[in-house]
N, C-alpha and C positions, 0 to 999 in steps of 0.2 A: 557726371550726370546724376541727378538723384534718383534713390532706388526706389520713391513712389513715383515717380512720371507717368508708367503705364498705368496705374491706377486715375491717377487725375486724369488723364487722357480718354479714359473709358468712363470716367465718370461725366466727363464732359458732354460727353455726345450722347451719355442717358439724358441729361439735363433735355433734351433737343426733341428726344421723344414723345414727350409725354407733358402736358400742364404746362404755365410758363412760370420762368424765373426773371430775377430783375442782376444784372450784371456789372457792377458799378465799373467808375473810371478813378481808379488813384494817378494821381501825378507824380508822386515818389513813393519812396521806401514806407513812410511812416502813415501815409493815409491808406498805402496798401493794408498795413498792419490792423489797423482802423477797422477800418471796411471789414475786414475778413473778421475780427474780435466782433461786428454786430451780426453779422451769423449770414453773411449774401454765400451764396456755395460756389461761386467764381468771379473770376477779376479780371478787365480787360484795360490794356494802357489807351492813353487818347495822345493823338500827336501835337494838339493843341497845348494841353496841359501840359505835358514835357516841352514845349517848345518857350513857353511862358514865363517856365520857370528857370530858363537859362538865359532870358535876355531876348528872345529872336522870336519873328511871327510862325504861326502853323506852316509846317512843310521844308522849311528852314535847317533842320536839324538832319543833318550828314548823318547817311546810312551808321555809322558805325557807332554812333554815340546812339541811336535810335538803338539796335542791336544792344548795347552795353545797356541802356536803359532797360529794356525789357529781359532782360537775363537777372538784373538786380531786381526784377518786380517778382517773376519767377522763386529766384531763391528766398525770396520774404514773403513768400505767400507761402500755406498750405493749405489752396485750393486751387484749381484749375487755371490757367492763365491764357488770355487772348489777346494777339499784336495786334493792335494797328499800325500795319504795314503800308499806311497811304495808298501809293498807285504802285507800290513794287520796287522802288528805289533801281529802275530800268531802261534804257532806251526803246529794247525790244524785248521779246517775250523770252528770249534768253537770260536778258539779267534780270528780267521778272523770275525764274526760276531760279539763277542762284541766291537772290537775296531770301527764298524762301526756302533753301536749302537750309542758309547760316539761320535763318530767324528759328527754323522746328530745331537745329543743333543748339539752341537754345535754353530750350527744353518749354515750350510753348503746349496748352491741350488747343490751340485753335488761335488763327491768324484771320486777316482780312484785309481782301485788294480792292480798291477803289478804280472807278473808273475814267477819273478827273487828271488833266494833266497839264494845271498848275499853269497854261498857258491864255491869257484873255482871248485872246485871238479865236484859238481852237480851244474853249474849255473842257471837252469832251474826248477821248480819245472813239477814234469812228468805230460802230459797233462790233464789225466784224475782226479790227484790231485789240479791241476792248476783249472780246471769247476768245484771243489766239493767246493773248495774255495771261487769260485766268486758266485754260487747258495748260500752258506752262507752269502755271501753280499746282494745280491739279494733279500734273505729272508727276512734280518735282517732290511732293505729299505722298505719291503711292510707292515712289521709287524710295523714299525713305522708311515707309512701313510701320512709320510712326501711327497712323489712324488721326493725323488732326483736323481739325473739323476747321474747312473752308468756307468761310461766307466774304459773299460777290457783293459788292457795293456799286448802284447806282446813283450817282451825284444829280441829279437832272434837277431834281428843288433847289441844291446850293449853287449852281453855278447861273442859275435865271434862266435855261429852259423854255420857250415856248409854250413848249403842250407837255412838263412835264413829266404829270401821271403817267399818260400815255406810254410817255418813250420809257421812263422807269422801269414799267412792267415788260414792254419788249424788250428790254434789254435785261431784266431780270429773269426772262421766260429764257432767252438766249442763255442764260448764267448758265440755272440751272439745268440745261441739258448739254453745258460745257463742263458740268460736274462739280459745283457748288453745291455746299450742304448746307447751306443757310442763307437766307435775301435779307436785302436790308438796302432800304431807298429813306437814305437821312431826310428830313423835313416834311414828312410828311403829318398834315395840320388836322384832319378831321378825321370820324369815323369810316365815311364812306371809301375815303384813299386809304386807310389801313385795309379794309374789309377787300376793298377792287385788289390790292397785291397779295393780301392771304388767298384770293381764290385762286389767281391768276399761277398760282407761283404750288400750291395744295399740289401731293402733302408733306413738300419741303416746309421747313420750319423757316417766320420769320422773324428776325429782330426789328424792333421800333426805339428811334430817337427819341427819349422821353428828357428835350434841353430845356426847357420849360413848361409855366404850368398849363394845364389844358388834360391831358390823359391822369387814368389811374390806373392804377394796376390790374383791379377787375375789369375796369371796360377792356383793356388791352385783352387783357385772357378771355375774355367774350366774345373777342372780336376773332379770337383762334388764332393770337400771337404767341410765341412759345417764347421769345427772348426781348427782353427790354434792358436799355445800356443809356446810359447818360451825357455821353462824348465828354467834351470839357466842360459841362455844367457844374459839376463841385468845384473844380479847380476854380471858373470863373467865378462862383458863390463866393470861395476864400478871398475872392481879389475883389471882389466888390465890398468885404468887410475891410481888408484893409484898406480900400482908396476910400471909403467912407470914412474912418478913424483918421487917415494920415490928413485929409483933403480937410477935414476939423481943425487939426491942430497946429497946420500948416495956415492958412485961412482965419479959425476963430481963435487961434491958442487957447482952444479949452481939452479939453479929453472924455468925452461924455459919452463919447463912441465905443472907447475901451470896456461901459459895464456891458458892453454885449462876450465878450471874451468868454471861451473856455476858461475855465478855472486852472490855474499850474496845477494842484492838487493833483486834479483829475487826470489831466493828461500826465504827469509825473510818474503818479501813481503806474498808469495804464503801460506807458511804455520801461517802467521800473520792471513789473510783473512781468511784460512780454519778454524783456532781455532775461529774467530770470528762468522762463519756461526756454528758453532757446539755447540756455547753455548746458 
């Protein structure tokens, strides 16, 4: 285990106090490296992104390679680090706790349990199942004494929802007095739905999905959000560059797509100097 952890750890959960930060999503080793060299003060994995980049759709990706993936995001980072842990990689609220046993052995400053379970039918798990789950997160976090900072995910925009807003915030008011230290209701579109969960949820701190455009950074922090996280929106950026470029020269046999590229140079250069500072 590395001998800064409790620092990143503690600096994590300043981060949550006070003003907001924006917390990007690397999909591996090398955009981790990226990110952290333009100066963001923490890193959170996205399941989508990893999932994308081995071939398989989001959710797809066996606990353990998940795990190995975020241990490799960890050791290349030196700043703060946060799983997404999907729904807990569980049946019940017991392997909801061990899988976040192994995830803080990790060496994680902050994880996050979702409330979706990945089934059409039932795309929700029921609420009162949803808080026995994340209390075994909860537990599973104090009983380690690690201090990592849990935030509770409501799915209700992504899964198509009825009403929702609504259910979001009941279920994120449930979170956090099952012991969430951070909300976070992916997809939510306008001002007024950030503002209704920042009240609802005050003075836990909340993250906002910023996967496209539409927010900025000020209005978020005005709106008295403390965390903004990107999910698979870079990951999909890089893949919308390459199926632009490949879909050209596949298609027109031209290459005109290519002058959008990063420069070798640049990037040579950048992870030349990172291996040099790392050894």
């Amino acid at each position: 285990m590395r001998s800064d952890l409790a620092v990143h750890r503690a600096n994590f959960r300043r981060l949550h106090e006070d003003g907001c930060f924006v917390m990007p999503n690397p999909w591996d080793v090398g955009s981790a490296r990226m990110l952290q060299h333009l100066g963001f003060p923490a890193l959170a994995t996205t399941s989508a992104g990893l999932a994308f980049s081995l071939g398989l759709p989001d959710n797809a990706v066996p606990r353990d390679a998940v795990l190995e993936h975020v241990a490799a995001i960890v050791r290349a980072a030196d700043v703060p680090v946060s799983a997404d842990l999907e729904s807990g990689f569980g049946v019940d609220a017991a392997g909801v706790a061990e899988s976040v046993r192994l995830c803080v052995a990790a060496g994680v400053a902050g994880l996050s349990i979702e409330d979706a379970t990945g089934d059409r039918s039932r795309p929700l798990h029921e609420r009162e199942e949803a808080v026995a789950r994340l209390r075994a997160a909860r537990a599973a976090i104090d009983e380690s004494g690690a201090g990592v900072v849990l935030t509770a995910r409501a799915e209700c925009h992504l899964v198509g929802h009825p009403d929702p807003l609504r259910e979001s915030i009941r279920r994120l008011e449930a979170y956090a007095a099952a012991g969430a230290d951070c909300l976070y209701a992916p997809g939510l579109r306008t001002g007024e739905e950030v503002a209704a969960v920042v009240k609802a949820v005050a003075p836990k701190p909340v993250n906002v999905l910023a996967g496209a455009p539409g927010f900025s950074v000020t209005q978020l922090r005005d709106l008295g959000v403390r965390r903004i996280s990107v999910g698979a929106a870079l990951a999909r950026t890089a893949w919308g560059a390459f199926l632009r470029a490949a879909e050209e020269i596949a298609g027109e046999g031209t290459f005109e797509s290519l002058g959008g590229a990063a420069s070798f140079a640049r990037l040579n250069e950048f992870f030349s100097e990172d291996l040099r500072r790392r050894r």
